[in-house]
C-alpha positions as CSV (number, residue, x, y, z in Angstrom):
1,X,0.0,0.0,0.0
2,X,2.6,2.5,0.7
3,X,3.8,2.2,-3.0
4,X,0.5,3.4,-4.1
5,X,0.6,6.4,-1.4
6,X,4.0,7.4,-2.8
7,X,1.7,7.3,-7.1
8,X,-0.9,9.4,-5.1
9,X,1.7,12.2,-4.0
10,X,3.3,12.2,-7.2
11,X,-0.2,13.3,-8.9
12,X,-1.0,15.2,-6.1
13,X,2.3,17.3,-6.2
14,X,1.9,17.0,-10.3
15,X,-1.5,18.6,-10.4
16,X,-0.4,21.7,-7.6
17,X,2.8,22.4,-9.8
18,X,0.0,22.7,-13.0
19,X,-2.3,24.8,-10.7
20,X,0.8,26.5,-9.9
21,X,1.6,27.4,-13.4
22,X,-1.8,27.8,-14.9
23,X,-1.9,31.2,-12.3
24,X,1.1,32.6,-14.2
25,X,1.1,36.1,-16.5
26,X,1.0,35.2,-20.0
27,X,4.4,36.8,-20.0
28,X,6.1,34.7,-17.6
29,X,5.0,31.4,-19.6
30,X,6.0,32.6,-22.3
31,X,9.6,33.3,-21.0
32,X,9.5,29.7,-19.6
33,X,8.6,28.2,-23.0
34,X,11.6,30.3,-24.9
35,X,14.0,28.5,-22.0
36,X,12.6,25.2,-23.0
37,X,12.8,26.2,-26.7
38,X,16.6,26.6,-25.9
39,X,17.3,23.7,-23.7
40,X,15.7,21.4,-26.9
41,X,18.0,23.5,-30.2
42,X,21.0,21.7,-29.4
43,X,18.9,18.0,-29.4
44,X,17.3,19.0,-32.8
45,X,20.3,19.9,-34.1
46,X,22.0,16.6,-32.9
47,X,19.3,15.3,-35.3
48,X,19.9,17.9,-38.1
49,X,17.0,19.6,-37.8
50,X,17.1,23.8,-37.5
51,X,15.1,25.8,-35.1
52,X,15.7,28.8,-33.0
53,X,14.1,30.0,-29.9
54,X,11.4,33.0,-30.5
55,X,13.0,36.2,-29.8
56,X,11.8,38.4,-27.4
């Protein structure tokens, strides 16, 4: 049983972190989607594919 408790606080803390987000400014998420942008250009490119981040 204490397997399943440890599931349970995993979507528990998953959905607060989502709630969490959701009450963002458009701004912010939109600064937290450029750093993902950047974080995935070098894995693209390792697969020859060309993007850039948006430029703000």
């Amino acid at each position: 049983m204490e397997k399943f408790k440890k599931i349970e606080d995993l979507f528990k803390a998953k959905e607060a972190r989502r709630k969490e987000l959701a009450k963002l400014p458009i701004e912010e998420k939109v600064r937290i989607l450029v750093k993902l942008q950047k974080l995935a250009i070098p894995i693209l490119k390792s697969r020859g594919i060309k993007k850039e981040a948006w430029k703000l």
